[in-house]
TORDO-102177 format. One line per 10 residues: number of its first residue (from 1); their letters; for each residue x, y, z of C-alpha. Coordinates in nm, 3 decimals. Example, Ala and Ser with C-alpha at 12.3 -4.5 7.8 and 13.67 -1.06 7.14 Angstrom:
BEGIN
1) AS) 1.230/-0.450/0.780 ~ 1.367/-0.106/0.714
// end
This chain:
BEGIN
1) XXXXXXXXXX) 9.627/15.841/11.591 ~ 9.636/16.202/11.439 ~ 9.920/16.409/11.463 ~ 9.845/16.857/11.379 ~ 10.171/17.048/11.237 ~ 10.033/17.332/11.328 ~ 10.337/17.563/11.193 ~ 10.554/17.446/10.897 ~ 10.833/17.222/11.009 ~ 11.066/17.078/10.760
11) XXXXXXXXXX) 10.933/16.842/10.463 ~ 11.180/16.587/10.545 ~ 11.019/16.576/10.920 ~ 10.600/16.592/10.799 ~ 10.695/16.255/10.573 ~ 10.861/16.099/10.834 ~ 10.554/16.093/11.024 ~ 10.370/16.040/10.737 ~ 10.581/15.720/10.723 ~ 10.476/15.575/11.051
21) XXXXXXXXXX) 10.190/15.321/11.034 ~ 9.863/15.426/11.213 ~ 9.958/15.768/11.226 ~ 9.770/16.034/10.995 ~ 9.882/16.387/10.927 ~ 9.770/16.686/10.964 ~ 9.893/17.047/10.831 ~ 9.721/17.348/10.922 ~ 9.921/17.632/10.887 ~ 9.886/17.998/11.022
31) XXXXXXXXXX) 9.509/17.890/11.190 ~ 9.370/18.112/11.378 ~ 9.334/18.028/11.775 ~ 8.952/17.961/11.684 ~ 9.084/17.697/11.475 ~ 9.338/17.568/11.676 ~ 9.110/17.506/11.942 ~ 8.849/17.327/11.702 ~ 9.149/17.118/11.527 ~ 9.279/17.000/11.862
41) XXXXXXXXXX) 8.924/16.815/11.967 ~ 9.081/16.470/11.827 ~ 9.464/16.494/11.811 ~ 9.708/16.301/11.973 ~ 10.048/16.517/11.895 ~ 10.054/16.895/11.789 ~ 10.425/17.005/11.627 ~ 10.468/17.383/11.633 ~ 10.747/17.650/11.574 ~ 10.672/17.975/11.752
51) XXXXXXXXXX) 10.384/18.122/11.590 ~ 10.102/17.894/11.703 ~ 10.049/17.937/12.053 ~ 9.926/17.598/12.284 ~ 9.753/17.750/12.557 ~ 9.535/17.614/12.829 ~ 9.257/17.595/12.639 ~ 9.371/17.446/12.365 ~ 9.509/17.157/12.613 ~ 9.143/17.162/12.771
61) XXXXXXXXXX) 8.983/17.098/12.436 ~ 9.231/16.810/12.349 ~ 9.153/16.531/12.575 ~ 9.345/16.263/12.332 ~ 9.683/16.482/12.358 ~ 9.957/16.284/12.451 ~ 10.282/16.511/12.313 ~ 10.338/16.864/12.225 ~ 10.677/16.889/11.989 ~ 10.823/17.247/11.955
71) XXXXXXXXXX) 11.091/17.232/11.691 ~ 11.353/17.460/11.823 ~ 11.453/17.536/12.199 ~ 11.192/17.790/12.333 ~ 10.822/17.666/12.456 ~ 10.751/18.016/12.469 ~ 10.472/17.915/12.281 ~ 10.356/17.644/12.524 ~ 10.170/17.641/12.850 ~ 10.436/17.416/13.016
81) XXXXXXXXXX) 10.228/17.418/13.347 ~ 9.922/17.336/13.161 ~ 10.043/17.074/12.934 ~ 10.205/16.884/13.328 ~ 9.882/16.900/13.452 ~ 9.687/16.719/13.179 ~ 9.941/16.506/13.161 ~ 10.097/16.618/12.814 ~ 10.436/16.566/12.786 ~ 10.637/16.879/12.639
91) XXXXXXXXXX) 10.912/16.836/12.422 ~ 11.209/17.082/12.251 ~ 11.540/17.029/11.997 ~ 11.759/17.201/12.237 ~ 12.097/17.130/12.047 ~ 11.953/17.188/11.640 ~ 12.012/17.565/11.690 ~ 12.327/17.579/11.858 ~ 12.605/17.639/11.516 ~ 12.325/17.828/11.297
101) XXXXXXXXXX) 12.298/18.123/11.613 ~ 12.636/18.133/11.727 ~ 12.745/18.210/11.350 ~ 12.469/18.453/11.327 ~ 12.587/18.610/11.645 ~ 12.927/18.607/11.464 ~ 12.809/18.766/11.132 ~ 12.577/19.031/11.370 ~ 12.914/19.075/11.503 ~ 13.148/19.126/11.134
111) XXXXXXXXXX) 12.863/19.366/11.052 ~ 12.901/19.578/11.412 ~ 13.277/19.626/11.335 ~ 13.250/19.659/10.966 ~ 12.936/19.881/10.843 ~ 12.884/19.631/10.541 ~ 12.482/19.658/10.525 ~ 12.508/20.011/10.521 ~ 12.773/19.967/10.252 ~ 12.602/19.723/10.042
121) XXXXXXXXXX) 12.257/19.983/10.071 ~ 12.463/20.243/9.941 ~ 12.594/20.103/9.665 ~ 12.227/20.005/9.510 ~ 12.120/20.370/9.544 ~ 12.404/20.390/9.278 ~ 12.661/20.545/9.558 ~ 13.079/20.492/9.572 ~ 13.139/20.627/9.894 ~ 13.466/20.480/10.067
131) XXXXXXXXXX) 13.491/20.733/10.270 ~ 13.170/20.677/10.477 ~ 13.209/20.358/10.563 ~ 13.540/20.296/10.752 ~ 13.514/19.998/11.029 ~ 13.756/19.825/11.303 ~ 13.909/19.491/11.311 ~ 13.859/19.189/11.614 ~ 14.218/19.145/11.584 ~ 14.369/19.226/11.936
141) XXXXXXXXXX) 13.959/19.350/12.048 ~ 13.812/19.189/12.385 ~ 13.527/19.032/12.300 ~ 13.269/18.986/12.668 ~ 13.045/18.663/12.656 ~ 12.766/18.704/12.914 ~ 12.639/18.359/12.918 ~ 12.866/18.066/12.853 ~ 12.636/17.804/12.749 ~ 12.657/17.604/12.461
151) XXXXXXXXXX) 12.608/17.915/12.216 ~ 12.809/18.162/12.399 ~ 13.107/17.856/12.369 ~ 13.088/17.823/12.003 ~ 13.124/18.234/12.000 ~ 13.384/18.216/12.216 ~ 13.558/17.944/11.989 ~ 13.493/18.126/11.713 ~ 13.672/18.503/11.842 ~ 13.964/18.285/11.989
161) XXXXXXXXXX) 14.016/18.192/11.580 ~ 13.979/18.552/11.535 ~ 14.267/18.645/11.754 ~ 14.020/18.822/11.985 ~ 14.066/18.816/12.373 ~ 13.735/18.667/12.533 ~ 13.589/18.762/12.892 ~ 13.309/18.556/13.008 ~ 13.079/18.635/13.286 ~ 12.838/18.343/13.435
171) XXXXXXXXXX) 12.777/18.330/13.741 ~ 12.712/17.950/13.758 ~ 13.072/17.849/13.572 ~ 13.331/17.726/13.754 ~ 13.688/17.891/13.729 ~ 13.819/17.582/13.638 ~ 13.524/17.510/13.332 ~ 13.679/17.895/13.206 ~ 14.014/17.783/13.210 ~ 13.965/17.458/12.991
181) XXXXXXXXXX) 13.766/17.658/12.764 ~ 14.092/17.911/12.722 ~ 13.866/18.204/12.877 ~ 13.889/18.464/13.117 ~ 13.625/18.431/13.386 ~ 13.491/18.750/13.531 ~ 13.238/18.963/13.684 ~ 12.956/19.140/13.469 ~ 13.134/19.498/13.602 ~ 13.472/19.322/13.512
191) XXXXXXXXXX) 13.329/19.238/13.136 ~ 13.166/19.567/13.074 ~ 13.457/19.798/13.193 ~ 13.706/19.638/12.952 ~ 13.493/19.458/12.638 ~ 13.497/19.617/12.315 ~ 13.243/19.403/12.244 ~ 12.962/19.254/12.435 ~ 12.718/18.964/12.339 ~ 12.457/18.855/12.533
201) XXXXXXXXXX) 12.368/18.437/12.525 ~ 12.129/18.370/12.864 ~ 11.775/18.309/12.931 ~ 11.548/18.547/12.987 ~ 11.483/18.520/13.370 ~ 11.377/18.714/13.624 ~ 11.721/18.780/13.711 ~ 11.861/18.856/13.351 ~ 11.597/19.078/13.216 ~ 11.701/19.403/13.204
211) XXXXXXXXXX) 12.058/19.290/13.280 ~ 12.208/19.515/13.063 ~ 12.059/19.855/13.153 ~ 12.156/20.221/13.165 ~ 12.390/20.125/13.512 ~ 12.547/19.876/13.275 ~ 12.562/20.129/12.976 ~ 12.758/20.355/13.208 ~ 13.007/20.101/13.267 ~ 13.086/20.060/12.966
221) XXXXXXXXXX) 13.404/20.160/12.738 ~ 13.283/20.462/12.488 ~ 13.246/20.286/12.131 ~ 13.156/19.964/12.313 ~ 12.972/19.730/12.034 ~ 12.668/19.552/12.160 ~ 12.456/19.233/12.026 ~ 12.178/18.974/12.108 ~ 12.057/18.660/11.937 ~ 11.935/18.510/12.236
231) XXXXXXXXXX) 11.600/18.682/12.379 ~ 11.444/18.999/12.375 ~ 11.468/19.132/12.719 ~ 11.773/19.067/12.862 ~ 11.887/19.421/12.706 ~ 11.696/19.689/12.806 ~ 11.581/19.861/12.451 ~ 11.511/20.229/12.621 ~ 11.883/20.206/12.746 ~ 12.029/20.090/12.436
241) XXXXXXXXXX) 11.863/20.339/12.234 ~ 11.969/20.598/12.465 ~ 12.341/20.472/12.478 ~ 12.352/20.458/12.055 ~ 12.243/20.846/12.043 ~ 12.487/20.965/12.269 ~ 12.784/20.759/12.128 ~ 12.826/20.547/12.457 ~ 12.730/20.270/12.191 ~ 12.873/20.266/11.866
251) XXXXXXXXXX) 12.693/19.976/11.698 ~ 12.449/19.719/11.770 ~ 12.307/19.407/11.643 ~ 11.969/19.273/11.727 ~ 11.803/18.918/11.656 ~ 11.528/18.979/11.922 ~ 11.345/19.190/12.052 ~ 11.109/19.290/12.386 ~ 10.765/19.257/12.169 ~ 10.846/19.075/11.842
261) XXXXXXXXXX) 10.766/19.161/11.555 ~ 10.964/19.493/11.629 ~ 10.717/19.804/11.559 ~ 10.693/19.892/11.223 ~ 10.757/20.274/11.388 ~ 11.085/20.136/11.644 ~ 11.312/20.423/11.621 ~ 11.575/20.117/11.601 ~ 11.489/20.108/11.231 ~ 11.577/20.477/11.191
271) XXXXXXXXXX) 11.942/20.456/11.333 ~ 12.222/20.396/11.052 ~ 12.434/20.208/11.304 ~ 12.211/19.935/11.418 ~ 12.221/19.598/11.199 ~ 11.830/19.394/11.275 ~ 11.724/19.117/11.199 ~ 11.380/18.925/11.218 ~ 11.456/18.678/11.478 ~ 11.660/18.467/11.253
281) XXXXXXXXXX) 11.906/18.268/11.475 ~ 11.762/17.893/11.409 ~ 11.681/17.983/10.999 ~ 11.940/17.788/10.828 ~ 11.847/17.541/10.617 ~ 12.069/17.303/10.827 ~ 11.954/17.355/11.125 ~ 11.513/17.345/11.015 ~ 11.552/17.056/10.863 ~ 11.759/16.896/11.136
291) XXXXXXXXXX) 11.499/17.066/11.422 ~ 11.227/16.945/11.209 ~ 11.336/16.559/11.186 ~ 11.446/16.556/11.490 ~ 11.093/16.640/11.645 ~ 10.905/16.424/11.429 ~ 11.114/16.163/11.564 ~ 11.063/16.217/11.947 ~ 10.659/16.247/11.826 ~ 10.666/15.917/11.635
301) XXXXXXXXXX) 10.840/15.799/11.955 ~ 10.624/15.894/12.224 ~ 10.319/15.770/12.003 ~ 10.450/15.439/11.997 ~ 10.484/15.401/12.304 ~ 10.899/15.445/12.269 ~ 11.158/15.651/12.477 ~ 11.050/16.003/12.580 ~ 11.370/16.241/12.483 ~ 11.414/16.550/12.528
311) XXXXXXXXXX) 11.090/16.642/12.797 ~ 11.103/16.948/12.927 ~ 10.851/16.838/13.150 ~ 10.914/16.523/13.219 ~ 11.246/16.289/13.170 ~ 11.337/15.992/12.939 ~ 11.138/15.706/12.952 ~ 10.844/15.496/12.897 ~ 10.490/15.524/13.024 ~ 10.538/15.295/13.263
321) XXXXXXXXXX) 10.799/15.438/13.445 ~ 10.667/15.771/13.458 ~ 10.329/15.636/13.631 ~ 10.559/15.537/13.910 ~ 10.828/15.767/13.929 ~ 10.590/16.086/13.880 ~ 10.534/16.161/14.191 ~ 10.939/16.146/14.270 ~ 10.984/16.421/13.956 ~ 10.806/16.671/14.089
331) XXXXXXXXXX) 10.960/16.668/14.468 ~ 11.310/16.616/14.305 ~ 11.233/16.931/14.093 ~ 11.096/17.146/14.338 ~ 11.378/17.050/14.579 ~ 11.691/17.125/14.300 ~ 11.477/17.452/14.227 ~ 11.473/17.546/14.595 ~ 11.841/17.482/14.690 ~ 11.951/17.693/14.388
341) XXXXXXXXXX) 11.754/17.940/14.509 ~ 11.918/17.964/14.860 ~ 12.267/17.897/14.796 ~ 12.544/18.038/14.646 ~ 12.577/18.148/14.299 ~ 12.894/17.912/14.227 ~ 12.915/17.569/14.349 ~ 13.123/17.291/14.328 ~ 12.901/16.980/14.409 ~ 12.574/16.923/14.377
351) XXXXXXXXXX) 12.491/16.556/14.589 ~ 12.195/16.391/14.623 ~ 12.123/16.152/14.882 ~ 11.839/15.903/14.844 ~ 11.713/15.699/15.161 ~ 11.388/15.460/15.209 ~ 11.212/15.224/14.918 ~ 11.282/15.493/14.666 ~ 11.669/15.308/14.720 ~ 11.532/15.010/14.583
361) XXXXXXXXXX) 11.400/15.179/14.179 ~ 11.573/15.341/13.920 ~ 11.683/15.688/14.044 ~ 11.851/15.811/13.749 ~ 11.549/16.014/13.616 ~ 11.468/16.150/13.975 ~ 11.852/16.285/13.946 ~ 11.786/16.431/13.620 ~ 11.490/16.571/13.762 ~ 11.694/16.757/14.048
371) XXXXXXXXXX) 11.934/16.829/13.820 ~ 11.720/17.019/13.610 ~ 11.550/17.150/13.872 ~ 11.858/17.310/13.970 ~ 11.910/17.475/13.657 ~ 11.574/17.591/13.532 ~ 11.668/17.903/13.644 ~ 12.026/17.921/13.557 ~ 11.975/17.801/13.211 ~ 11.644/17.896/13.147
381) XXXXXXXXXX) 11.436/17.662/12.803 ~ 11.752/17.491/12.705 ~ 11.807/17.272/12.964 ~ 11.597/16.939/13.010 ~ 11.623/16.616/13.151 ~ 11.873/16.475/12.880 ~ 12.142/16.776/12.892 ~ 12.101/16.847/13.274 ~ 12.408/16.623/13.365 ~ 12.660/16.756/13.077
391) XXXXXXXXXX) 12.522/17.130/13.125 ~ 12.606/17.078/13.539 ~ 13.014/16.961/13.390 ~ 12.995/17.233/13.137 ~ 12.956/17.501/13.448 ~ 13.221/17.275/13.649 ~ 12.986/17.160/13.879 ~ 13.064/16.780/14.014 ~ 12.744/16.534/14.033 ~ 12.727/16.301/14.373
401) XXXXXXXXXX) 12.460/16.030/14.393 ~ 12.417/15.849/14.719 ~ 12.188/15.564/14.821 ~ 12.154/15.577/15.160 ~ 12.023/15.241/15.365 ~ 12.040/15.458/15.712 ~ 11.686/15.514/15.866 ~ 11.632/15.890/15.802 ~ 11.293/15.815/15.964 ~ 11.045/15.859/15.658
411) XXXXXXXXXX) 10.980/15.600/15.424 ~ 11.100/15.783/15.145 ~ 11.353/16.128/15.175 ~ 11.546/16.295/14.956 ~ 11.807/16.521/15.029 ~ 11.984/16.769/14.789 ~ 12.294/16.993/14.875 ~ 12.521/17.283/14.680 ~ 12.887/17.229/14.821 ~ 13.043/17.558/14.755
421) XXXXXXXXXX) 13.421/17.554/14.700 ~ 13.512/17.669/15.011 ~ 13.293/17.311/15.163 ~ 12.995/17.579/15.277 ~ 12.646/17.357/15.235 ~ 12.304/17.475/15.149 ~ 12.063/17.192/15.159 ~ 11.651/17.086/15.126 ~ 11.527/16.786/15.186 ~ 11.158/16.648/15.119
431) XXXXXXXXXX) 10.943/16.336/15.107 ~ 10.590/16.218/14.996 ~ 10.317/16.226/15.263 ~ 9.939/16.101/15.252 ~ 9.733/15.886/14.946 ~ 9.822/16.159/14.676 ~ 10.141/16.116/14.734 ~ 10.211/16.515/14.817 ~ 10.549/16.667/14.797 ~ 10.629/16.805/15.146
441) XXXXXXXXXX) 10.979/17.017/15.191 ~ 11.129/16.847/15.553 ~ 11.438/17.010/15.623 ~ 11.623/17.289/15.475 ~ 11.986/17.404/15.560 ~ 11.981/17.178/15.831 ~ 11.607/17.329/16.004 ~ 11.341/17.089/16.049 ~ 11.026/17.263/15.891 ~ 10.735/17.100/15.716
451) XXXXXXXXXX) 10.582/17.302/15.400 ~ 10.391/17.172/15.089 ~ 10.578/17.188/14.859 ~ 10.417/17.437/14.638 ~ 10.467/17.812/14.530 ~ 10.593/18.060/14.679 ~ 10.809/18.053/14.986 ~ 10.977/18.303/15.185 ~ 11.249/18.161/15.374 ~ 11.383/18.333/15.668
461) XXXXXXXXXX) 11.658/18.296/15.908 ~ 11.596/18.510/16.227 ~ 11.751/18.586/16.582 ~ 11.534/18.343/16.808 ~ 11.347/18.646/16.961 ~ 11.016/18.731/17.066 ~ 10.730/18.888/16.761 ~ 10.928/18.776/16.465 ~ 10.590/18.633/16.362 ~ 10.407/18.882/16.430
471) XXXXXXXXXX) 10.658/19.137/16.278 ~ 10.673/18.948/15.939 ~ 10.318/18.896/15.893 ~ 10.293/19.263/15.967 ~ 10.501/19.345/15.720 ~ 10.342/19.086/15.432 ~ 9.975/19.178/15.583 ~ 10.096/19.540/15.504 ~ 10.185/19.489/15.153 ~ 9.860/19.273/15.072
481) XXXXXXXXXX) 10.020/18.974/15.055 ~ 9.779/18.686/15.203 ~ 10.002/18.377/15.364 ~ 9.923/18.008/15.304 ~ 10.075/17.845/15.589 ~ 10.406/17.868/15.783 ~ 10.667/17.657/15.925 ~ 10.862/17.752/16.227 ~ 11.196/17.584/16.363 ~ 11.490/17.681/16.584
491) XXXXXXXXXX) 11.806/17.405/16.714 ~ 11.825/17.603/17.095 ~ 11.623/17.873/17.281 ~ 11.772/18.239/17.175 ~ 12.005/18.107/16.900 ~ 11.890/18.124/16.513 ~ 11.547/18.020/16.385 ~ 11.392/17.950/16.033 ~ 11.066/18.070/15.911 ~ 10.932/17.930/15.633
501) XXXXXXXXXX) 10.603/18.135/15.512 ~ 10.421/18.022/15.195 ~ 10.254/18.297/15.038 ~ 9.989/18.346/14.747 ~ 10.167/18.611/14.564 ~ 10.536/18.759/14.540 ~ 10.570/19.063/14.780 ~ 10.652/19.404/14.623 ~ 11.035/19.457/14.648 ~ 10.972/19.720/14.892
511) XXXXXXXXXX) 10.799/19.484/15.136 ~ 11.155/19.229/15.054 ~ 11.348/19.524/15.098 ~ 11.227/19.582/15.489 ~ 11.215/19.244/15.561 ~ 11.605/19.180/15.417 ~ 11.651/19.523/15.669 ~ 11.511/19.440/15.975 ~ 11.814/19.358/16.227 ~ 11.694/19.053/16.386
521) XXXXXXXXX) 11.670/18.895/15.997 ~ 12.051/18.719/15.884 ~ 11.875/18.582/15.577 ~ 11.570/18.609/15.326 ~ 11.566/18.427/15.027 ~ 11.204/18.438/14.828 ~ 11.203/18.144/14.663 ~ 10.948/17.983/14.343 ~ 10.830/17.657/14.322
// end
């Protein structure tokens, strides 16, 4: 079997694939996508970085791909969807990066308080100017943490040495998770009224980018210091540019950027009081060569028909397994996806409930698939089926996992509720119909409806009343958005109903914005599959 490294991974990781009988190795670095596509015709693994890009095509013209490695946490790079539906299983080092970015986030941070690359350039020009280059300490300085995931917990470790006070805002941790982790749990209004520092350490989602934006700029204290080594996005550059002009912003530090490589013309290159750098957060030596092992391990793995670890497209375990339990993964995704969607933020519990023959096999990957189901969204590329259980503890959520041997009157169901704290329940269930084995969503906060399980959903809750059909599909009809099929179901005459409409495209958010208005409408939640 022949394995590409397509982008340079470490030496230590290219022998030890070397190493493996029946395996033979090939580097091609920097091709171009012509090349990539031509290279690809007889592979069985490809092992990338970030720079080579594994598109569609590229999985088209590979019919002998089994594995795609990516050595470091983003797949970016990687047509995820693609890769699941030729049956390529997807891979990542989510941990290898975690010490070497949260002490770059730490030095981005020395450099905000103390101006020492602007020092250190003056002095080569031949300059001895003390004067010029005064800074501030940490000591006694709040330091705000949006994003408490494993990075933004070994900066938050790292402040508390410094004597600093730390905020945290993430929506998804529990109060008592920020407690045992000597934090201060708050809102993102909370964090950017009192930080004198702010560091961002999400995903870029639909919900983060642009989180911090001129609104949030306004919030802020005068002099705040800002920084972000996670993605490119989640601060809004225009904002941030304006905010370091006026003052609002006294220093920054950027690892990433909206379009990387930054513009050789960025007017962030002009200001004296930003520190950049090239996107450096996984380039230590320590943490390439243990990415690049690592990967070339879960390759050789795969290949030989071992343990699959670290999927982000699958979970851990043999061919075999997956064959049977496919079919499971997707409608336990699609179901953890869709109750994080419609619940609350915060939760306590997250309990699945298992009922029919699916009793009778191995569930734990199905969980895992829930699981990180539940928090694709929440934490975005770093999450997979292996750290899905510790990453629901780290936010303080509690797992439950129930095998059922009541009739729930399908052969197979699968039920998933959020428990908030105060014991409110937001719940989907779903099953496999027909000789595909389709995922169909059954129930969902209690409703009876029946939707593929697909997409994109709108999911209403309405005043039983007469035209609500009519009225939405006005409304979506309106905004040129065409509507797949539609599930209606109410518990008594005149009470509530639920309306679950599948649609072939998001609506704009004016068209959300009428239908979260109209008065016979308690609830709209767009969800994606």
């Amino acid at each position: 079997m022949k394995v590409l490294v397509a982008d340079k991974i470490s030496p230590k990781g290219v022998a030890l694939l070397r190493q493996q009988p029946g395996l033979e190795v090939v580097e091609a670095y920097g091709s171009s996508p012509e090349k990539v596509l031509e290279l690809v015709r007889d592979v069985h693994a490809i092992a990338v970085r970030s720079e080579t890009k594994i598109t569609a095509a590229v999985f088209a013209a590979a019919p002998l791909l089994k594995v795609v490695g990516r050595a470091g946490v983003g797949v970016d790079n990687v047509d995820v969807e693609a890769a699941t539906q030729h049956g390529v299983v997807v891979m990542n080092t989510p941990a290898g990066n975690t010490i070497a970015t949260a002490e770059l986030t730490f030095t981005h941070l020395l450099c905000g308080a103390r101006p020492v690359p602007q020092a250190a350039a003056s002095m080569r020009a031949g300059q001895w100017d003390r004067k010029s280059f005064s800074g501030i300490e940490l000591f006694r300085k709040t330091l705000g943490i949006v994003g408490l995931g494993r990075i933004g917990g070994e900066v938050a470790k790292r402040a508390q040495a410094f004597g600093m006070r730390v905020l945290a805002f993430d929506p998804y941790l529990a109060p008592s998770r920020a407690k045992a982790m000597q934090v201060e749990g708050v809102t993102l209004d909370e964090l950017l009224r009192q930080a004198d520092y702010i560091t961002v350490h999400m995903p870029l989602t639909e919900d983060t980018k642009y989180m911090i934006d001129e609104a949030a700029f306004a919030k802020c204290r005068k002099g705040v210091r800002i920084f972000n080594c996670a993605r490119g996005g989640i601060i809004k550059e225009s904002a941030l540019l304006a905010a370091l002009k006026s003052g609002q912003v006294a220093a920054a530090g950027l690892d990433v950027f909206e379009d990387e490589p930054l513009a050789k013309d960025s007017e962030f290159r002009t200001l004296p009081n930003v520190t950049l750098t090239p996107h450096l957060g996984a380039s230590t030596a320590e943490a390439q060569e243990s990415v690049g092992i690592e990967i070339a391990e879960q390759i050789a793995d795969v290949l030989n028909g071992g343990i699959i670890r670290n999927a982000v497209n699958m979970p851990s375990m043999d061919a075999n397994a997956v064959k049977v339990l496919g079919p499971y993964l997707d409608l336990g995704a699609k179901l953890g996806t869709l109750v994080q969607q419609i619940g609350p933020a915060q939760i306590a519990t997250l309990r699945i409930t298992y009922w029919g023959k699916i009793v009778d096999l191995d569930v734990n990957a199905v969980t895992r698939s829930i699981q990180r189901g539940f928090l694709r969204r929440i934490s975005g590329e770093s999450v997979n089926f292996v750290n899905a259980p510790s990453t629901l503890e780290r936010l303080g959520v509690r797992a439950e996992v129930v095998k059922s041997t009541d009739d729930s009157g399908y052969t197979d169901l699968i039920k998933v509720e959020a428990v908030a704290g105060d014991g409110t329940i937001s719940s989907a269930s779903g099953t496999l119909i027909g000789k595909g084995n389709q995922p169909r969503i059954v129930e969902i906060n209690g409703r009876e409806v029946e939707v593929v399980a697909d997409g994109k959903l709108l999911v209403l809750e309405n005043q039983d009343v007469p035209g609500m059909v009519g009225q939405v599909g006005t409304i979506l009809g309106n905004d040129g958005v065409n509507i797949a099929d539609m599930s209606l179901s109410r518990l008594t005459a005149g009470g509530t109903a639920y309306m679950v409409v599948r649609v072939d495209h998001e609506p704009s958010e004016a068209a959300r914005k009428v239908i979260k208005g109209h008065a016979s409408i308690k609830l709209a939640k767009f969800v994606q599959l």
